[in-house]
C-alpha positions in Angstrom: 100.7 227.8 47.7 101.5 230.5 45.1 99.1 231.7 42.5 100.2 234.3 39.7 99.3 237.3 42.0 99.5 235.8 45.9 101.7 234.0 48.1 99.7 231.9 51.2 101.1 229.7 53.6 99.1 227.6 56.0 100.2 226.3 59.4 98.9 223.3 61.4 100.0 225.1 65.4 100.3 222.7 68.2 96.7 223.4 69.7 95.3 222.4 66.2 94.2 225.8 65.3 95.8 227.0 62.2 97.4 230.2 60.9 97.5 231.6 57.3 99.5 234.1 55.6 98.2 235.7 53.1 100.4 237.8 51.1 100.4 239.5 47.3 103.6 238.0 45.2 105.8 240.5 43.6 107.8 239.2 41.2 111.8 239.0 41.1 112.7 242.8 39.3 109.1 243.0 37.9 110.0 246.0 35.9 112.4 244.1 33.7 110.1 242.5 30.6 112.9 240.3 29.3 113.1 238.3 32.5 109.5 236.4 31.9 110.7 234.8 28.4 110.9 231.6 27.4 114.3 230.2 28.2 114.9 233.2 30.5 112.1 232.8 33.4 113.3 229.2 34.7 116.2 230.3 36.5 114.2 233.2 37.6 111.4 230.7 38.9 114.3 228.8 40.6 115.3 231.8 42.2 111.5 232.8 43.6 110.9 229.6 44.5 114.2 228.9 46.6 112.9 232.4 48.4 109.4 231.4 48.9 110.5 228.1 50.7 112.8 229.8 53.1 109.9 232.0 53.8 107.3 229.5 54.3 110.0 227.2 56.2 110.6 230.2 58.9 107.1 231.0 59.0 106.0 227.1 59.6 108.9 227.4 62.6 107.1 230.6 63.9 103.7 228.7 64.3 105.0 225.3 64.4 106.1 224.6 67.8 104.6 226.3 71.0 107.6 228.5 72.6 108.4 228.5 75.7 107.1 230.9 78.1 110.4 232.6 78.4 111.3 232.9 74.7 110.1 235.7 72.7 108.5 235.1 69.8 110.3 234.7 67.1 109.5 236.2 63.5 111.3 236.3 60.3 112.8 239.3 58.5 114.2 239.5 54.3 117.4 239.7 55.9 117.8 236.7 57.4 115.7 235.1 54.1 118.4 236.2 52.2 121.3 235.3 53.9 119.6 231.4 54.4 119.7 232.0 50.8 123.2 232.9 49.7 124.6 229.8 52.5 122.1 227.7 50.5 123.2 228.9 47.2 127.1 228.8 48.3 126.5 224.9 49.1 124.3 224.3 46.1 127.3 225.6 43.8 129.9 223.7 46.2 127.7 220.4 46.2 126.4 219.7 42.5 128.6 222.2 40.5 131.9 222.2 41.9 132.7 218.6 44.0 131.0 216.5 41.0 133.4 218.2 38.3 136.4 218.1 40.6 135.5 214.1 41.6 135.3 213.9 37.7 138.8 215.3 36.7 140.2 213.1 39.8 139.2 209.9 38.2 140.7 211.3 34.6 143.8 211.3 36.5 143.6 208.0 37.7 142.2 206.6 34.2 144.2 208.9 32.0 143.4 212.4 31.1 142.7 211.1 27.2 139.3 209.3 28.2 137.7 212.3 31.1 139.2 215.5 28.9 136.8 218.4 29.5 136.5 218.8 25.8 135.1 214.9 25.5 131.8 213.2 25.3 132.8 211.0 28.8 134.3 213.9 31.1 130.3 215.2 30.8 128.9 212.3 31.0 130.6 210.9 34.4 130.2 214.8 35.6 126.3 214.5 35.4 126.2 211.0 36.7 128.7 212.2 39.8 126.2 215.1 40.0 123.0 213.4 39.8 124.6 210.3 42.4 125.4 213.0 44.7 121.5 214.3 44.5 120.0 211.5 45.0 122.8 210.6 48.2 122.0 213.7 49.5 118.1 213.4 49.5 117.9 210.1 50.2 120.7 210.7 53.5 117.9 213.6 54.8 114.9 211.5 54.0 115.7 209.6 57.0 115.1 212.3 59.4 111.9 213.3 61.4 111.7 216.4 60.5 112.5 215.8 56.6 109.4 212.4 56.7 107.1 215.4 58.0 108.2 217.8 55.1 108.0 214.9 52.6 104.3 214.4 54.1 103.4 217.8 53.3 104.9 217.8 50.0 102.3 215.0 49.1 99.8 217.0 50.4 100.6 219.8 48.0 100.5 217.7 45.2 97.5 215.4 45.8 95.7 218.9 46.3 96.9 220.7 42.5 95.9 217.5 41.3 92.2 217.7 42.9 92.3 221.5 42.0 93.7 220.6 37.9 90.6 217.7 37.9 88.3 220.4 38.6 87.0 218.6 41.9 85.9 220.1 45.0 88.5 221.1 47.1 87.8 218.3 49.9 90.3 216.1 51.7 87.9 212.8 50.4 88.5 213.8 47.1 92.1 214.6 47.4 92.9 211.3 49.3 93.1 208.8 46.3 95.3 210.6 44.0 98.4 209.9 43.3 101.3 212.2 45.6 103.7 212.7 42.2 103.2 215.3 40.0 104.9 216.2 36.5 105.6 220.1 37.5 107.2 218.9 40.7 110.5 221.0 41.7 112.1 217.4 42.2 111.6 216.5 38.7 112.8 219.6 37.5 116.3 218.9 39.1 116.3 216.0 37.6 115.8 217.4 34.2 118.4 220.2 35.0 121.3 217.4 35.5 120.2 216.3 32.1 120.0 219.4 30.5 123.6 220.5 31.8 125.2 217.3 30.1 124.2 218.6 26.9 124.8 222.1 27.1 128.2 221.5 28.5 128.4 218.9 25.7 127.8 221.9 23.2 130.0 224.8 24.4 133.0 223.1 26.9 134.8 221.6 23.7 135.7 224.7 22.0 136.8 226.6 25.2 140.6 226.3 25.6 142.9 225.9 28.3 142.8 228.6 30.6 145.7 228.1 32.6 149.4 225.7 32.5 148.4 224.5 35.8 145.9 221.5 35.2 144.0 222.0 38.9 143.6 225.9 38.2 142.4 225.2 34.8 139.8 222.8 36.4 138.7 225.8 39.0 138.4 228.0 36.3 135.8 225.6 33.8 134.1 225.3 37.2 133.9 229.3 37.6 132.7 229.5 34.2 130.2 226.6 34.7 128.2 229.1 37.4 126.7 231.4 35.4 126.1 228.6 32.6 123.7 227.1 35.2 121.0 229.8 34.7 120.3 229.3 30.9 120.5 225.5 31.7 117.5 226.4 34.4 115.8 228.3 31.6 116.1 225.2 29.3 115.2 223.1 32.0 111.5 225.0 33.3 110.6 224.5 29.9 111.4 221.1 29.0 109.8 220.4 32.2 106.7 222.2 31.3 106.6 221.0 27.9 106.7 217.0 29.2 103.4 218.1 31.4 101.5 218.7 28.4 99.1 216.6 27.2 100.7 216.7 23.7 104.0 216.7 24.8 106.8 214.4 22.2 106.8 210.8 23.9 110.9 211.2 24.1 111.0 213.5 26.3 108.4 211.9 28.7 110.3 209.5 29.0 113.4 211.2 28.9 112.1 213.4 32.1 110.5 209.9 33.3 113.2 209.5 36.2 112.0 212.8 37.8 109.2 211.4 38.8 110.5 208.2 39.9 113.2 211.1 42.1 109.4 211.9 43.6 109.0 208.7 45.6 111.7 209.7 47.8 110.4 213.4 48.4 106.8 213.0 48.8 104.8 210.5 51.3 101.4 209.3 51.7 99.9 212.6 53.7 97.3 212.1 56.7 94.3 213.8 56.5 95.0 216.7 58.8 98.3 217.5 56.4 95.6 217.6 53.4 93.5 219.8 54.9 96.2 222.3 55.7 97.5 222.0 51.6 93.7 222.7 50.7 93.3 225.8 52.9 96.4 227.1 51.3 95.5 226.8 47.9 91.7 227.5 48.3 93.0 231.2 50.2 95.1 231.4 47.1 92.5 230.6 44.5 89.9 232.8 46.1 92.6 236.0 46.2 93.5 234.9 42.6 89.4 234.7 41.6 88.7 238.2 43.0 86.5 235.9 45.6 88.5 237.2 48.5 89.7 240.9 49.7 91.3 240.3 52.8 94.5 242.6 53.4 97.9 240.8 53.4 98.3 240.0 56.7 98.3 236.6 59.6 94.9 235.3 60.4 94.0 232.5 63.2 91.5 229.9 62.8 90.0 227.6 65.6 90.0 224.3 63.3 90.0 223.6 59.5 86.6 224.6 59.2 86.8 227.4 60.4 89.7 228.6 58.0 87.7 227.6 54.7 84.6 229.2 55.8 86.7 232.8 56.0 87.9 231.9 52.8 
C-alpha cells in the first residue's frame, strides 16, 4: 500500500507470522515541479508504480517461501529493480506497441494498403483492437497459473480494503468481506483506458506525419519509434480520464466509455480469503497511521507473531 508520503508492504511468511516494510516514498525526480501536472504525472505514476511492484514482488519472494537451509537468504537491491524494469519495459514496448502496429500493417497488405494506411481512421482503429486483444490474451493466458490465481487473490484484497478505508469503516476483515473486489482507480482499468486514449491521439497527430522512408517496412519501424515516446502523454491523458470517471460527478460518457476497465477487473482480481484480507488491512492501516502522524517507527522490516499482533504495533 502507498500513501502520499510511505511505501508498506505486508507479507503472509510460511509459519503465519507476518513481515512489514515500512518505508518513506520519494517521489520519481522530486525536485522537478513540472512532473506533478495534470497531463504530466500519469506516466510518471506509471513509472512509480511499475517500480513499487517489482519491489513489493521481490520482497513477497524474500518472506514468501521458507529457504532452504543451505541457501542464503536472499534480498533485493535497486539494481536488480531496475533491470526487472527495463526487460519489463523492453517487452511492454515489444508486446502492445510494436507487434499490434506491425500485425496491423500486415493485414493492410493482405487487404490493400488503401483501407489500413497509417494516415486513416481504420489502420488506428484495428491497431488498438490488435493491441487491446493482445492484453487481454496475455492476461487471461497468465491467469491460469498458481502463482498468478494467488496474486489475483491479493489484488482483491487490496481493493476490498480501499473500499472499507474510502467508506470510512473500521479497518476489519468482516467489514471488508462483502465489498465488491473492482475498483474504478484500479491499474487494470487504467490500461484499458490507455488503449483508448492512444486510438485517438494517434488519430490526431499520425495523419499529418509523412512518409519517412521509400521502403514501406522501415517506414513502419520508424511510426513505431515515434509511437514510444507518444505513449507518455497518452499515460498523462489516461491517469486523468481515469481519475475523472472515479468521481462522483464525473460526465456519464466517459463512465461508460472507461466501463470495460472494470469488466478487464474480473480477470485480475478474485474473491480473497480472509487471511489475504488481513494482510491488505495491515498494509494500509501501517500506511495510514505513518501518513496520520499516528506512527513514528523508522523505515525498516518488522516481524509479527500473527495478525494481531501486527495491528496492535500499528
Amino acid at each position: 500500500m502507498r500513501s502520499p508520503k510511505s511505501f508498506v508492504v505486508a507479507v503472509r511468511r510460511p509459519d503465519n507470522s507476518i513481515a512489514v516494510r515500512e518505508q518513506q516514498w520519494v517521489a520519481l525526480l522530486p525536485f522537478l515541479a513540472f512532473l506533478r501536472w495534470p497531463l504530466v504525472r500519469g506516466a510518471v505514476v506509471l513509472l512509480e508504480s511499475i517500480h513499487n511492484g517489482f519491489s513489493a514482488l521481490k520482497f513477497s519472494a524474500e518472506h514468501a517461501v521458507a529457504p532452504r537451509a543451505e541457501e542464503p537468504a536472499r534480498r533485493s537491491s535497486d539494481a536488480s529493480i531496475s533491470v526487472m524494469m527495463g526487460i519489463v519495459t523492453l517487452a511492454m514496448v515489444t508486446l502492445f506497441i510494436a507487434l499490434p502496429h506491425l500485425l496491423t500493417y500486415a493485414l493492410g497488405k493482405v487487404v490493400g494498403p488503401v483501407l489500413l494506411d497509417t494516415r486513416g481512421v481504420l489502420f488506428h482503429v484495428v491497431d488498438g483492437l490488435a493491441r487491446l486483444g493482445l492484453l487481454l490474451g496475455y492476461i487471461g493466458f497468465i491467469s491460469r497459473t498458481r502463482e498468478a490465481a494467488r496474486l489475483f487473490q491479493y489484488h482483491g484484497a487490496e481493493h476490498k480494503a480501499i473500499w472499507t478505508y474510502e467508506s470510512g469503516l473500521p479497518l476489519t476483515v468482516a467489514n471488508a468481506r462483502p465489498f465488491t473486489t473492482l475498483h474504478p482507480r484500479c491499474g487494470t482499468s487504467f490500461l484499458f483506458v490507455v488503449v483508448l486514449v492512444a486510438v485517438l491521439i494517434h488519430l490526431a497527430l499520425f495523419p499529418f506525419i509523412p512518409q519517412l522512408h521509400s521502403n514501406g517496412l522501415a517506414n513502419q519501424l520508424l511510426l513505431v519509434l515515434i509511437k514510444i515516446p507518444v505513449a507518455f502523454p497518452i499515460a498523462g491523458v489516461a491517469y486523468e480520464l481515469q481519475r475523472l470517471s472515479a468521481n462522483e460527478r464525473c460526465p456519464q460518457v466517459i463512465r461508460w466509455l472507461t466501463r470495460p476497465g472494470l469488466w478487464m477487473q474480473r480477470i485480475t482480481t478474485r474473491e480473497p480469503t480472509d487471511q489475504q484480507l488481513e494482510i491488505a488491512l495491515v498494509a494500509l492501516e501501517r500506511a495510514l497511521a505513518r501518513e496520520q502522524g499516528r506512527s513514528k517507527r523508522a523505515d525498516g522490516v518488522a516481524f509479527y507473531a500473527d495478525y494481531s499482533g501486527a495491528l496492535e504495533a500499528a
